[in-house]
C-alpha positions as CSV (number, residue, x, y, z in Angstrom):
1,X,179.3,28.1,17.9
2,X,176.8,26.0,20.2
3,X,174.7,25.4,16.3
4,X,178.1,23.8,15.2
5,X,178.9,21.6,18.2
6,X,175.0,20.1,17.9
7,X,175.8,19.5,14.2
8,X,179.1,18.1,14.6
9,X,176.9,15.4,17.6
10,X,174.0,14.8,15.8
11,X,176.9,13.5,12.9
12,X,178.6,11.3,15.2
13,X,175.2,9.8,16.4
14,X,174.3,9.2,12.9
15,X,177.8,7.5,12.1
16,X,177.8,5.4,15.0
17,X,174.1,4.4,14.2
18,X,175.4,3.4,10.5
19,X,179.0,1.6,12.2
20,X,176.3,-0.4,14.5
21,X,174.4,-1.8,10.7
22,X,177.7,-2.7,8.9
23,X,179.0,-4.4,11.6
24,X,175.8,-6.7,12.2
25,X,175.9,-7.3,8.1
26,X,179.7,-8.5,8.7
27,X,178.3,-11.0,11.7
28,X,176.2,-12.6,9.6
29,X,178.0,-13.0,6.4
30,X,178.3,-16.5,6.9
31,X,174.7,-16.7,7.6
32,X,172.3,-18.4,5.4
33,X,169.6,-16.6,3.6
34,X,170.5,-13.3,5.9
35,X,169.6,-10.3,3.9
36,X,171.6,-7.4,5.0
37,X,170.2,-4.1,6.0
38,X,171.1,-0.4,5.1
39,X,171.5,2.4,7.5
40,X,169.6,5.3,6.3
41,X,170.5,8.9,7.0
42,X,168.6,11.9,6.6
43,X,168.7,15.1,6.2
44,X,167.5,17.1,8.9
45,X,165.7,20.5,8.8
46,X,167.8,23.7,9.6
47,X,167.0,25.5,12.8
48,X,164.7,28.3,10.7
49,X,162.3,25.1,9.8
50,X,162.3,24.6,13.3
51,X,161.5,28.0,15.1
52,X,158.6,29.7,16.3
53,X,159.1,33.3,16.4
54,X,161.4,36.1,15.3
55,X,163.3,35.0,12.5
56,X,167.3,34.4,13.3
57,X,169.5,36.7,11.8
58,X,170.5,36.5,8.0
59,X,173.5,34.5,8.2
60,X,171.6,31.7,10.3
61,X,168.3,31.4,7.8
62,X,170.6,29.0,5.3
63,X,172.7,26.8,7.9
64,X,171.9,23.2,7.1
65,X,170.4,21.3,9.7
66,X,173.5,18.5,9.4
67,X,172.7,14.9,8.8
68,X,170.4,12.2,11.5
69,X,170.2,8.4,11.3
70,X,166.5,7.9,9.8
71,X,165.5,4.1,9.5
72,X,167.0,0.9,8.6
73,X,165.9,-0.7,5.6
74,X,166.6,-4.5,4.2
75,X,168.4,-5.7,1.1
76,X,166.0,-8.4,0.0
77,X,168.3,-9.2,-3.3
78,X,168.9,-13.1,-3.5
79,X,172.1,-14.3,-2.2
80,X,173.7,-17.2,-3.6
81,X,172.6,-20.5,-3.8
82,X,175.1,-23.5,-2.6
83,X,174.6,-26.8,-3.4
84,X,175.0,-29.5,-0.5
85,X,172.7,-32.1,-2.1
86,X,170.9,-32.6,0.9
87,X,167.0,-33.1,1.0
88,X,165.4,-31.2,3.0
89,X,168.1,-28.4,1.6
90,X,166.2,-25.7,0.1
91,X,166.5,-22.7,-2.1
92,X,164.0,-20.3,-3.4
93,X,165.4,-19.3,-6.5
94,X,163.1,-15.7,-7.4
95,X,160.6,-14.0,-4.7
96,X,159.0,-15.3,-2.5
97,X,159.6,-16.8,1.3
98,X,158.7,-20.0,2.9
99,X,155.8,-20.0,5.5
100,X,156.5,-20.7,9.4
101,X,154.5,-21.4,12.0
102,X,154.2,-22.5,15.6
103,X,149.9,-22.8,15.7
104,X,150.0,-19.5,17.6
105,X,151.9,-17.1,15.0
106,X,153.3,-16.9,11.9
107,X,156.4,-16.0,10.1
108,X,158.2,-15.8,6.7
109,X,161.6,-16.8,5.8
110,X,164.1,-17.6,2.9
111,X,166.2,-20.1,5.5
112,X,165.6,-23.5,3.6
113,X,167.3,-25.4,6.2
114,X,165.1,-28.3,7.0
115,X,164.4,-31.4,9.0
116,X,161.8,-34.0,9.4
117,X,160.8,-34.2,13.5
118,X,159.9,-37.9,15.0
119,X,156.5,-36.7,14.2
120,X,157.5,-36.7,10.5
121,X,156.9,-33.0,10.4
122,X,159.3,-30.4,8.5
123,X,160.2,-28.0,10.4
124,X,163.0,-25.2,10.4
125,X,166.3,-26.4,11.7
126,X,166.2,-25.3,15.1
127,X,163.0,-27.4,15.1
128,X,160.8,-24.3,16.5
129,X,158.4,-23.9,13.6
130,X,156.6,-26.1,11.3
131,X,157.1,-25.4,7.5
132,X,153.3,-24.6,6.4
133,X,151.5,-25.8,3.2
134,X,148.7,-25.1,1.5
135,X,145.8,-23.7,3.7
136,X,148.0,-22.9,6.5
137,X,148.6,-26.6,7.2
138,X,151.8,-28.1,8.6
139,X,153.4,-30.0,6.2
140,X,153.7,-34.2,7.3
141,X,156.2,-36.8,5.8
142,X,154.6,-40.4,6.3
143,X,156.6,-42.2,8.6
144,X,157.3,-44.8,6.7
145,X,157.5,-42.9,3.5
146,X,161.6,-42.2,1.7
147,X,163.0,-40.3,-1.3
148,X,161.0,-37.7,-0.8
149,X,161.4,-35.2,-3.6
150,X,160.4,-31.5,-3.8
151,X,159.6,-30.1,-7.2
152,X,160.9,-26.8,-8.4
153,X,156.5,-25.2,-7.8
154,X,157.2,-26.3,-4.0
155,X,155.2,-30.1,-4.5
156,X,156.4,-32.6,-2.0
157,X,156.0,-36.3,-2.6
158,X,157.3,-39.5,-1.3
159,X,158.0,-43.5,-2.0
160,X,155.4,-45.6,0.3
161,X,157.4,-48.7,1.5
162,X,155.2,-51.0,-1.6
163,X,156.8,-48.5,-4.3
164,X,153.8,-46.0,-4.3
165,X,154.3,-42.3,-5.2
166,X,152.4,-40.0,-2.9
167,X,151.8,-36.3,-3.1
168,X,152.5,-35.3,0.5
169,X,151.8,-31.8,0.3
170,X,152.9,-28.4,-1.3
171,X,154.7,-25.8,0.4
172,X,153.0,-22.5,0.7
173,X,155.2,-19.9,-0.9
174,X,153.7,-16.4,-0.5
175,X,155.5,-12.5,-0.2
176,X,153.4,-9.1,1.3
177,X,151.4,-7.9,-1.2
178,X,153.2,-5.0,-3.7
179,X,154.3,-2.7,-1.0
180,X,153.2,-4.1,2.3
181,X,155.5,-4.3,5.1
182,X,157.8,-7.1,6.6
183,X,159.9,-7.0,9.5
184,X,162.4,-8.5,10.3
185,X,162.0,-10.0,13.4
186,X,165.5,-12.0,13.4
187,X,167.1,-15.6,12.8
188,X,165.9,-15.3,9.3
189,X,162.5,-14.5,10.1
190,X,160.2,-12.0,9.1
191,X,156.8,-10.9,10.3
192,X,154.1,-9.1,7.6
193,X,151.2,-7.5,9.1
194,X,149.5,-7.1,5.9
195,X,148.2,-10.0,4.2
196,X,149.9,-11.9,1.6
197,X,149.9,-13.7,-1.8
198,X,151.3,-16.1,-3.8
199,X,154.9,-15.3,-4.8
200,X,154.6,-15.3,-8.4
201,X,157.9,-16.9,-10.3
202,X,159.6,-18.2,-7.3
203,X,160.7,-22.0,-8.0
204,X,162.5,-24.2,-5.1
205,X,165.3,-25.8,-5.5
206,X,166.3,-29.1,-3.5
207,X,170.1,-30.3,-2.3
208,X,171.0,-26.1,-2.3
209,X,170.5,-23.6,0.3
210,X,170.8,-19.9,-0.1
211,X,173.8,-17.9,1.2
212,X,173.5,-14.3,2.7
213,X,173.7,-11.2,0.5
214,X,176.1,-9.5,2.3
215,X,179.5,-8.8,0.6
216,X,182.1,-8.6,3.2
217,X,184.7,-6.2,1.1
218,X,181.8,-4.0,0.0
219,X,181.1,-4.0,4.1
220,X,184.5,-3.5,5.2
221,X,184.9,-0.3,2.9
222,X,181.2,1.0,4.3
223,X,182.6,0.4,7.7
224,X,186.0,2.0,6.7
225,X,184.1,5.5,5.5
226,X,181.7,5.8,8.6
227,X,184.9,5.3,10.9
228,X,186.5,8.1,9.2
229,X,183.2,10.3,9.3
230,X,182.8,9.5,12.8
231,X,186.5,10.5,14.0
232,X,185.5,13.9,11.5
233,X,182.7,14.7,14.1
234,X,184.4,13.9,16.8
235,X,187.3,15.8,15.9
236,X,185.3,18.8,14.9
237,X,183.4,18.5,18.1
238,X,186.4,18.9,20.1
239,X,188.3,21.8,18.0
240,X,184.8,23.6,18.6
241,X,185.3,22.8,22.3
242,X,188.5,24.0,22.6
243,X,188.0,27.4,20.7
244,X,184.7,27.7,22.9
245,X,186.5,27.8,25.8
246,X,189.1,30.0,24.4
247,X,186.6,32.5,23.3
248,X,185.0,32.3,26.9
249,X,188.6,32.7,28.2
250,X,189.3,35.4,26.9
251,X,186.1,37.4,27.3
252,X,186.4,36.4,31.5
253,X,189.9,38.6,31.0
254,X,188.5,41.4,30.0
Protein backbone atom coordinates (compact mmCIF):
# COMPACT_ATOMS: atom_id res chain seq x y z
CA UNK A 1 0.00 0.00 0.00
CA UNK A 2 2.87 2.45 1.31
CA UNK A 3 4.76 1.17 -2.53
CA UNK A 4 1.59 2.69 -4.14
CA UNK A 5 1.22 6.01 -2.26
CA UNK A 6 5.26 6.69 -3.14
CA UNK A 7 4.40 5.88 -6.79
CA UNK A 8 1.28 7.81 -6.94
CA UNK A 9 3.93 11.09 -5.31
CA UNK A 10 6.82 10.57 -7.16
CA UNK A 11 3.93 11.04 -10.36
CA UNK A 12 2.64 14.14 -9.14
CA UNK A 13 6.33 15.45 -8.56
CA UNK A 14 7.06 14.58 -12.08
CA UNK A 15 3.77 16.28 -13.50
CA UNK A 16 4.17 19.36 -11.60
CA UNK A 17 7.95 19.42 -12.78
CA UNK A 18 6.62 19.08 -16.52
CA UNK A 19 3.33 21.81 -15.66
CA UNK A 20 6.43 24.18 -14.40
CA UNK A 21 8.26 23.72 -18.42
CA UNK A 22 5.02 24.27 -20.41
CA UNK A 23 4.09 27.05 -18.60
CA UNK A 24 7.61 28.94 -18.94
CA UNK A 25 7.32 27.90 -22.92
CA UNK A 26 3.80 29.77 -22.87
CA UNK A 27 5.62 33.02 -21.09
CA UNK A 28 7.83 33.39 -23.69
CA UNK A 29 5.95 32.72 -26.77
CA UNK A 30 6.09 36.12 -27.70
CA UNK A 31 9.68 36.05 -27.12
CA UNK A 32 12.21 36.47 -29.81
CA UNK A 33 14.59 33.77 -30.73
CA UNK A 34 13.33 31.73 -27.33
CA UNK A 35 13.77 28.10 -27.94
CA UNK A 36 11.41 26.17 -25.80
CA UNK A 37 12.48 23.42 -23.62
CA UNK A 38 11.10 19.79 -23.01
CA UNK A 39 10.44 18.23 -19.65
CA UNK A 40 11.93 14.85 -19.59
CA UNK A 41 10.59 12.01 -17.56
CA UNK A 42 12.06 8.79 -16.76
CA UNK A 43 11.56 5.73 -15.84
CA UNK A 44 12.58 4.89 -12.55
CA UNK A 45 13.95 1.49 -11.31
CA UNK A 46 11.46 -0.78 -9.33
CA UNK A 47 12.27 -1.30 -5.71
CA UNK A 48 14.00 -5.01 -6.52
CA UNK A 49 16.77 -2.75 -8.59
CA UNK A 50 17.05 -0.97 -5.52
CA UNK A 51 17.47 -3.49 -2.55
CA UNK A 52 20.16 -4.94 -0.78
CA UNK A 53 19.21 -8.08 0.76
CA UNK A 54 16.57 -10.82 0.82
CA UNK A 55 14.63 -10.57 -2.22
CA UNK A 56 10.83 -9.17 -1.68
CA UNK A 57 8.23 -11.56 -2.14
CA UNK A 58 7.14 -12.75 -5.70
CA UNK A 59 4.37 -10.45 -6.38
CA UNK A 60 6.72 -7.28 -5.49
CA UNK A 61 9.90 -8.45 -7.97
CA UNK A 62 7.80 -6.94 -11.16
CA UNK A 63 6.19 -3.65 -9.65
CA UNK A 64 7.35 -0.76 -11.80
CA UNK A 65 9.23 1.72 -10.22
CA UNK A 66 6.54 4.65 -11.56
CA UNK A 67 7.70 7.54 -13.55
CA UNK A 68 10.44 10.74 -12.10
CA UNK A 69 11.15 14.03 -13.83
CA UNK A 70 14.86 13.47 -15.37
CA UNK A 71 16.25 16.59 -17.18
CA UNK A 72 15.17 19.40 -19.21
CA UNK A 73 16.32 19.51 -22.64
CA UNK A 74 16.03 22.49 -25.44
CA UNK A 75 14.16 22.65 -28.70
CA UNK A 76 16.86 24.33 -30.81
CA UNK A 77 14.49 24.14 -34.20
CA UNK A 78 14.40 27.69 -35.95
CA UNK A 79 11.48 29.74 -35.22
CA UNK A 80 10.21 32.04 -37.63
CA UNK A 81 11.63 34.79 -39.14
CA UNK A 82 9.62 38.30 -39.20
CA UNK A 83 10.50 40.92 -41.20
CA UNK A 84 10.60 44.65 -39.64
CA UNK A 85 13.18 46.01 -42.07
CA UNK A 86 15.12 47.43 -39.56
CA UNK A 87 19.04 47.36 -39.63
CA UNK A 88 20.58 46.22 -37.12
CA UNK A 89 17.43 43.48 -37.31
CA UNK A 90 18.89 40.17 -37.61
CA UNK A 91 18.09 36.56 -38.42
CA UNK A 92 20.22 33.58 -38.68
CA UNK A 93 18.52 31.63 -41.07
CA UNK A 94 20.24 27.73 -40.51
CA UNK A 95 22.67 26.85 -37.30
CA UNK A 96 24.58 28.67 -35.78
CA UNK A 97 24.36 31.62 -32.96
CA UNK A 98 25.71 35.04 -32.70
CA UNK A 99 28.78 35.70 -30.32
CA UNK A 100 28.29 37.88 -27.05
CA UNK A 101 30.52 39.32 -24.88
CA UNK A 102 31.17 41.64 -21.99
CA UNK A 103 35.44 41.36 -22.10
CA UNK A 104 35.11 39.12 -18.97
CA UNK A 105 32.73 36.19 -20.42
CA UNK A 106 31.20 34.97 -23.25
CA UNK A 107 27.88 33.89 -24.56
CA UNK A 108 25.84 32.62 -27.55
CA UNK A 109 22.61 33.67 -28.86
CA UNK A 110 20.04 33.65 -31.76
CA UNK A 111 18.46 37.15 -30.42
CA UNK A 112 19.36 39.43 -33.42
CA UNK A 113 18.13 42.44 -31.89
CA UNK A 114 20.69 45.12 -32.22
CA UNK A 115 21.85 48.57 -31.61
CA UNK A 116 24.84 50.73 -32.28
CA UNK A 117 25.98 52.42 -28.60
CA UNK A 118 27.48 56.17 -28.71
CA UNK A 119 30.65 54.32 -28.97
CA UNK A 120 29.43 53.07 -32.34
CA UNK A 121 29.58 49.51 -31.00
CA UNK A 122 26.75 46.77 -31.73
CA UNK A 123 25.65 45.43 -29.02
CA UNK A 124 22.52 43.28 -27.85
CA UNK A 125 19.50 45.33 -27.23
CA UNK A 126 19.61 45.69 -23.61
CA UNK A 127 23.06 47.11 -24.48
CA UNK A 128 24.89 44.57 -21.99
CA UNK A 129 27.14 42.73 -24.49
CA UNK A 130 29.00 43.54 -27.45
CA UNK A 131 28.24 41.50 -30.66
CA UNK A 132 31.82 39.82 -31.32
CA UNK A 133 33.67 39.45 -34.78
CA UNK A 134 36.19 37.71 -36.00
CA UNK A 135 39.07 36.99 -33.41
CA UNK A 136 36.92 37.59 -30.58
CA UNK A 137 36.84 41.33 -31.41
CA UNK A 138 33.88 43.70 -30.73
CA UNK A 139 32.46 44.66 -33.60
CA UNK A 140 32.71 49.00 -34.31
CA UNK A 141 30.49 51.15 -36.72
CA UNK A 142 32.53 54.35 -37.71
CA UNK A 143 30.99 57.17 -36.23
CA UNK A 144 30.53 58.84 -39.04
CA UNK A 145 29.87 56.00 -41.22
CA UNK A 146 25.64 55.20 -42.63
CA UNK A 147 23.86 52.48 -44.65
CA UNK A 148 25.49 50.00 -43.14
CA UNK A 149 24.69 46.64 -44.72
CA UNK A 150 25.14 43.13 -43.40
CA UNK A 151 25.63 40.43 -45.98
CA UNK A 152 23.82 37.12 -45.82
CA UNK A 153 28.00 35.29 -44.62
CA UNK A 154 27.70 37.86 -41.55
CA UNK A 155 30.13 40.87 -43.55
CA UNK A 156 29.41 44.29 -42.21
CA UNK A 157 30.23 47.33 -44.24
CA UNK A 158 29.41 50.91 -44.25
CA UNK A 159 29.16 54.38 -46.49
CA UNK A 160 32.17 56.81 -45.24
CA UNK A 161 30.64 60.40 -45.34
CA UNK A 162 32.89 61.02 -49.09
CA UNK A 163 30.89 57.86 -50.55
CA UNK A 164 33.49 55.17 -49.61
CA UNK A 165 32.49 51.52 -48.98
CA UNK A 166 34.18 50.09 -45.98
CA UNK A 167 34.33 46.58 -44.68
CA UNK A 168 33.68 47.16 -41.00
CA UNK A 169 33.90 43.79 -39.73
CA UNK A 170 32.31 40.21 -39.86
CA UNK A 171 30.31 38.76 -37.28
CA UNK A 172 31.56 35.65 -35.75
CA UNK A 173 29.03 32.99 -36.20
CA UNK A 174 30.03 29.77 -34.45
CA UNK A 175 27.80 26.50 -32.64
CA UNK A 176 29.51 23.74 -29.89
CA UNK A 177 31.24 21.40 -31.71
CA UNK A 178 28.96 18.01 -32.85
CA UNK A 179 27.70 17.12 -29.49
CA UNK A 180 29.13 19.62 -26.98
CA UNK A 181 27.02 21.19 -24.45
CA UNK A 182 25.16 24.62 -24.28
CA UNK A 183 23.25 25.92 -21.51
CA UNK A 184 21.02 27.94 -21.42
CA UNK A 185 21.75 30.50 -19.12
CA UNK A 186 18.55 32.78 -19.92
CA UNK A 187 17.34 36.09 -21.97
CA UNK A 188 18.33 34.29 -24.98
CA UNK A 189 21.69 33.37 -23.93
CA UNK A 190 23.57 30.33 -23.90
CA UNK A 191 26.86 29.41 -22.35
CA UNK A 192 29.12 26.35 -24.12
CA UNK A 193 31.87 25.07 -22.08
CA UNK A 194 33.39 23.24 -24.82
CA UNK A 195 34.92 24.96 -27.58
CA UNK A 196 33.32 25.96 -30.71
CA UNK A 197 33.37 26.22 -34.54
CA UNK A 198 32.25 27.85 -37.35
CA UNK A 199 28.53 27.27 -37.93
CA UNK A 200 28.56 25.75 -41.24
CA UNK A 201 25.47 26.93 -43.62
CA UNK A 202 24.03 29.52 -41.42
CA UNK A 203 23.46 32.87 -43.56
CA UNK A 204 22.10 36.20 -41.75
CA UNK A 205 19.50 37.91 -42.71
CA UNK A 206 19.07 41.86 -42.23
CA UNK A 207 15.46 43.94 -41.59
CA UNK A 208 14.01 40.21 -39.96
CA UNK A 209 14.32 38.91 -36.59
CA UNK A 210 13.61 35.42 -35.44
CA UNK A 211 10.39 34.60 -33.46
CA UNK A 212 10.33 31.80 -30.68
CA UNK A 213 9.62 28.12 -31.48
CA UNK A 214 7.08 27.63 -29.13
CA UNK A 215 3.54 26.85 -30.51
CA UNK A 216 1.11 27.98 -28.02
CA UNK A 217 -1.83 25.36 -28.93
CA UNK A 218 0.66 22.59 -29.10
CA UNK A 219 1.56 24.04 -25.38
CA UNK A 220 -1.82 24.45 -24.15
CA UNK A 221 -2.73 20.70 -25.01
CA UNK A 222 0.85 19.63 -23.23
CA UNK A 223 -0.29 21.65 -20.27
CA UNK A 224 -3.94 20.30 -20.58
CA UNK A 225 -2.56 16.41 -20.35
CA UNK A 226 0.01 17.00 -17.32
CA UNK A 227 -3.04 18.72 -15.46
CA UNK A 228 -5.03 15.74 -15.91
CA UNK A 229 -2.03 13.39 -14.94
CA UNK A 230 -1.34 15.41 -12.00
CA UNK A 231 -5.10 15.47 -10.54
CA UNK A 232 -4.66 11.26 -11.52
CA UNK A 233 -1.84 11.16 -8.80
CA UNK A 234 -3.33 13.25 -6.62
CA UNK A 235 -6.48 11.48 -6.68
CA UNK A 236 -4.90 8.12 -6.47
CA UNK A 237 -2.82 9.39 -3.59
CA UNK A 238 -5.72 10.26 -1.59
CA UNK A 239 -8.09 6.98 -2.43
CA UNK A 240 -4.85 5.11 -1.12
CA UNK A 241 -5.03 7.36 1.91
CA UNK A 242 -8.39 6.84 2.66
CA UNK A 243 -8.41 2.92 2.33
CA UNK A 244 -5.05 3.09 4.42
CA UNK A 245 -6.71 4.36 7.14
CA UNK A 246 -9.61 2.20 6.75
CA UNK A 247 -7.52 -0.87 6.72
CA UNK A 248 -5.71 0.51 9.97
CA UNK A 249 -9.28 1.19 11.31
CA UNK A 250 -10.38 -1.73 11.12
CA UNK A 251 -7.41 -3.86 12.37
CA UNK A 252 -7.43 -1.22 15.79
CA UNK A 253 -11.22 -2.99 16.18
CA UNK A 254 -10.20 -6.09 16.42
Amino acid sequence: MLYGLYLSAQGAAAQHARLDVVGNNLANASTGAFKRDLAVLAAHPPAEANRHGPPLPGELQNVTGGVLFDATATDFSPGALDETGGTWDLALAGPGFFRVGDGRQEFLTRDGRLAVNDRGEVVTADGRFNVLAGGGRPLVVPADATNAEVAHDGTVSATLPGGQRVLVGRLDLVEPRPGGPLTKIGHGLYHAPGPLVAAEGAGVRQGFVEASNVRPVAEMMQMIEATRALETNVNMIRFQDEALGRLLAATARR
